[in-house]
C-alpha positions as a Markdown table, in Angstrom:
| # | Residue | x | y | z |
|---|---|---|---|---|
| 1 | Unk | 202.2 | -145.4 | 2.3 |
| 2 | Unk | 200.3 | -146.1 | 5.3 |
| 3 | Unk | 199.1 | -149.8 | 6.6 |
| 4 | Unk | 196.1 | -148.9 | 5.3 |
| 5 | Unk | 196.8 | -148.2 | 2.0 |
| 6 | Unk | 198.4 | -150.8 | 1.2 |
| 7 | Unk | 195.6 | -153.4 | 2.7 |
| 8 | Unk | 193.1 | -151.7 | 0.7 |
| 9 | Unk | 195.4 | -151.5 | -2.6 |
| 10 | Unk | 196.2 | -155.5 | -2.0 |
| 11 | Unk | 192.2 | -156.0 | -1.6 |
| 12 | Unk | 191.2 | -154.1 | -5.0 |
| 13 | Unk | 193.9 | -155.5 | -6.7 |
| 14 | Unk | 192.6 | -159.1 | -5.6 |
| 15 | Unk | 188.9 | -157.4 | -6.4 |
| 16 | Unk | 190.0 | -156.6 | -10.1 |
| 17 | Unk | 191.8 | -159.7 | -10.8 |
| 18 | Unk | 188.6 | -161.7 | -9.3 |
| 19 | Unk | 186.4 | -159.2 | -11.7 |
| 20 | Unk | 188.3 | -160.0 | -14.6 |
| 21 | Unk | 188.5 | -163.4 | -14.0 |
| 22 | Unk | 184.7 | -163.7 | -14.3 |
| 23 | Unk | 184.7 | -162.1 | -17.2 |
| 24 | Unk | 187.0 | -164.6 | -18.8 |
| 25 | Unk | 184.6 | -167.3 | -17.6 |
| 26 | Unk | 181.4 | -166.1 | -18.7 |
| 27 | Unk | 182.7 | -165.7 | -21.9 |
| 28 | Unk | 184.0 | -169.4 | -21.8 |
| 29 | Unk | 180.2 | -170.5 | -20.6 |
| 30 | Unk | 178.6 | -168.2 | -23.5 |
| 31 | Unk | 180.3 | -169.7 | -26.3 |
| 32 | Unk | 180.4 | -173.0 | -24.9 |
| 33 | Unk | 178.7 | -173.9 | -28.1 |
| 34 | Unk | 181.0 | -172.1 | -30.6 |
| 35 | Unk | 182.7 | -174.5 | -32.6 |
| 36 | Unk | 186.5 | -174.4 | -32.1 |
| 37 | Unk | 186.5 | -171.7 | -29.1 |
| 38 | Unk | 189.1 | -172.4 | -26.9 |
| 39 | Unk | 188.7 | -172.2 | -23.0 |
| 40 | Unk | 190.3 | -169.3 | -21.0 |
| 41 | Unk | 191.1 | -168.5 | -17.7 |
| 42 | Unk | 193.8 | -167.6 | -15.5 |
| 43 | Unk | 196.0 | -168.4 | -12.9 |
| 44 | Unk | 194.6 | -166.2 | -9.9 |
| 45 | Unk | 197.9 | -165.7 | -7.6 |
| 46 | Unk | 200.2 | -165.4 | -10.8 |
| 47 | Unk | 197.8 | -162.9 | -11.8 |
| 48 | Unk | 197.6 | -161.0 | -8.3 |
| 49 | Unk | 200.8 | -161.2 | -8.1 |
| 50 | Unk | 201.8 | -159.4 | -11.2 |
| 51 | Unk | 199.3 | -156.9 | -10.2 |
| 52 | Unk | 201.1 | -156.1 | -6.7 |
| 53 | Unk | 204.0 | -155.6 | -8.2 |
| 54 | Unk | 203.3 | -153.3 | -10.6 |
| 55 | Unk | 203.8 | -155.5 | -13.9 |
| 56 | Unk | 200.0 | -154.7 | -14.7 |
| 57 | Unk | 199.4 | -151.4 | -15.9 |
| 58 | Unk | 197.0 | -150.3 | -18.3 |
| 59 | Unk | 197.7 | -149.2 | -22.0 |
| 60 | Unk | 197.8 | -146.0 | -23.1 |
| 61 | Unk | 194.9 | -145.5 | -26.2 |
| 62 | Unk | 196.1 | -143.6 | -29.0 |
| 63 | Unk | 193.9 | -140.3 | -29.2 |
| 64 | Unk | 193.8 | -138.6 | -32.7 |
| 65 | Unk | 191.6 | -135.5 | -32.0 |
| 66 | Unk | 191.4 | -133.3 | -29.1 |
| 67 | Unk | 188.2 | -133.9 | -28.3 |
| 68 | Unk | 189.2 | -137.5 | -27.6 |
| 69 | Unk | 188.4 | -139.4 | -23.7 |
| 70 | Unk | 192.0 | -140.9 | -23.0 |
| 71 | Unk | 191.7 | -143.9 | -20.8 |
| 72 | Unk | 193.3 | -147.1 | -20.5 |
| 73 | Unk | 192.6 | -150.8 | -22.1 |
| 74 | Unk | 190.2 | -152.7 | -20.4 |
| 75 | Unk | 192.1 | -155.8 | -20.0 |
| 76 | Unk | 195.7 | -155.5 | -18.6 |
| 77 | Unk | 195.7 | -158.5 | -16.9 |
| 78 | Unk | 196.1 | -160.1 | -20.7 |
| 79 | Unk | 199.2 | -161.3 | -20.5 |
| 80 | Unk | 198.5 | -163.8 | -17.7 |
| 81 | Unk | 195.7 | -165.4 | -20.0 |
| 82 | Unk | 195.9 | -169.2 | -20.8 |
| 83 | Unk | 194.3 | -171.7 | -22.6 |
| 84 | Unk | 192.6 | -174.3 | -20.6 |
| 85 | Unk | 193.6 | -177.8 | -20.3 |
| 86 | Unk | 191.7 | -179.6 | -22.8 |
| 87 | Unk | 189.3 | -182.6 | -20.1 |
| 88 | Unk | 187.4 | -184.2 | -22.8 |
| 89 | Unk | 188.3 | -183.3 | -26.5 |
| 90 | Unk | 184.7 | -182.2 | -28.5 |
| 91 | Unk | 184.1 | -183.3 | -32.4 |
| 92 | Unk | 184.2 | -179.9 | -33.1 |
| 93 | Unk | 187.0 | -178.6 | -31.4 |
| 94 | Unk | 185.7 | -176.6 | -28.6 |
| 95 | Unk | 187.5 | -177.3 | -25.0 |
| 96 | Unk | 184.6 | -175.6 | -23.1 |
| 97 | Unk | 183.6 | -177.9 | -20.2 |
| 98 | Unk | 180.4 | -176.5 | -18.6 |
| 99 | Unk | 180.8 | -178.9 | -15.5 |
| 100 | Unk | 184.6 | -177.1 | -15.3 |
| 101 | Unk | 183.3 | -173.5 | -16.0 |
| 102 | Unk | 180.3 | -173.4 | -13.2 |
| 103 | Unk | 182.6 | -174.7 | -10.9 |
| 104 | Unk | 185.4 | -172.0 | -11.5 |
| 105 | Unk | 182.3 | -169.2 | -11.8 |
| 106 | Unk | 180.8 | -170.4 | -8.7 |
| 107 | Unk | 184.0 | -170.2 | -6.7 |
| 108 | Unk | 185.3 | -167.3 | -8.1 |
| 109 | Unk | 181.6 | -165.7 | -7.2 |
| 110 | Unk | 182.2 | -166.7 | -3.8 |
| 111 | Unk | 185.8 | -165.4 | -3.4 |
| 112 | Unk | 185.1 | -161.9 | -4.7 |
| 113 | Unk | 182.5 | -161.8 | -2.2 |
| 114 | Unk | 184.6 | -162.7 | 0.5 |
| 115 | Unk | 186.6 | -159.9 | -0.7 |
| 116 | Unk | 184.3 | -157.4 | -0.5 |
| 117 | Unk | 183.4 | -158.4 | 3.3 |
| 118 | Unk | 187.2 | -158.0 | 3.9 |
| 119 | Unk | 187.1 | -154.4 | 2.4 |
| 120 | Unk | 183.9 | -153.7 | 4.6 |
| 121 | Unk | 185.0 | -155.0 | 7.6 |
| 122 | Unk | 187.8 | -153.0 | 7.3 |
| 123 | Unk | 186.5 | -149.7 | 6.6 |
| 124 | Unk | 183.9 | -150.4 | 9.3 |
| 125 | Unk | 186.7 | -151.0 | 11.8 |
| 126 | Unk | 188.4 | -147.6 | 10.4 |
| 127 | Unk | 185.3 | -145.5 | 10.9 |
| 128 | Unk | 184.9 | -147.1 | 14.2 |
| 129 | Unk | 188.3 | -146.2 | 15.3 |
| 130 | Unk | 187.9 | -142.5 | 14.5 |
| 131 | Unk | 184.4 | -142.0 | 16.2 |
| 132 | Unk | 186.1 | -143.2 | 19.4 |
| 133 | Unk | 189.0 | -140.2 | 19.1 |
């Protein structure tokens, strides 16, 4: 595996755990009013890390006709899921703190996009190399 390989397979690993990340916390926002949701997120390097070393890997669907797509679940990063601490308890049972959620959306935002400028500035300096062969 070359250096680059395994600086871009570290960088989408860190962009799919950021993605999926944001999804948990846009659901926690949407149902901020649902009575007894519970807040999730998860713990980013635990996550990454399980990622990088190959604990993630998607599940296999079941296909039961031939005409079937196969593919692979959505969500493998599951198991690193957790509950949110509970800040301020609600009367009817929902932990979702908005104040807690933007916060945690807002920064994740901002990290995945720092991401992506890694990934760009690094296939920039790539291309750059090989036009000056």
């Amino acid at each position: 595996m070359t250096a680059l390989d395994r600086h871009l397979g570290f960088q989408q690993a860190a962009l799919n755990t950021r993605a999926y990340r944001q999804e948990l916390l846009a659901a926690n926002i949407a149902n901020a009013d649902t009575p007894h949701y519970k807040a999730r997120d998860i713990d980013f390097k635990e996550a990454l890390m399980g990622a990088l070393d190959g604990k993630v890997k998607p599940l296999a669907l079941t296909t039961t006709a031939q005409r079937h797509i196969e593919g692979g679940a959505k969500a493998p990063l599951a198991p690193f899921v957790k509950y949110r601490q509970e800040e301020q308890s609600a009367v009817d049972g929902n932990t979702v703190d908005m104040d807690v959620e933007r916060s945690a959306f807002a920064e994740n935002a901002v990290q995945y996009e720092a991401s992506l400028t890694f990934i760009n500035g690094l296939l920039r300096s790539m291309q750059q190399a090989i036009q000056n062969q």
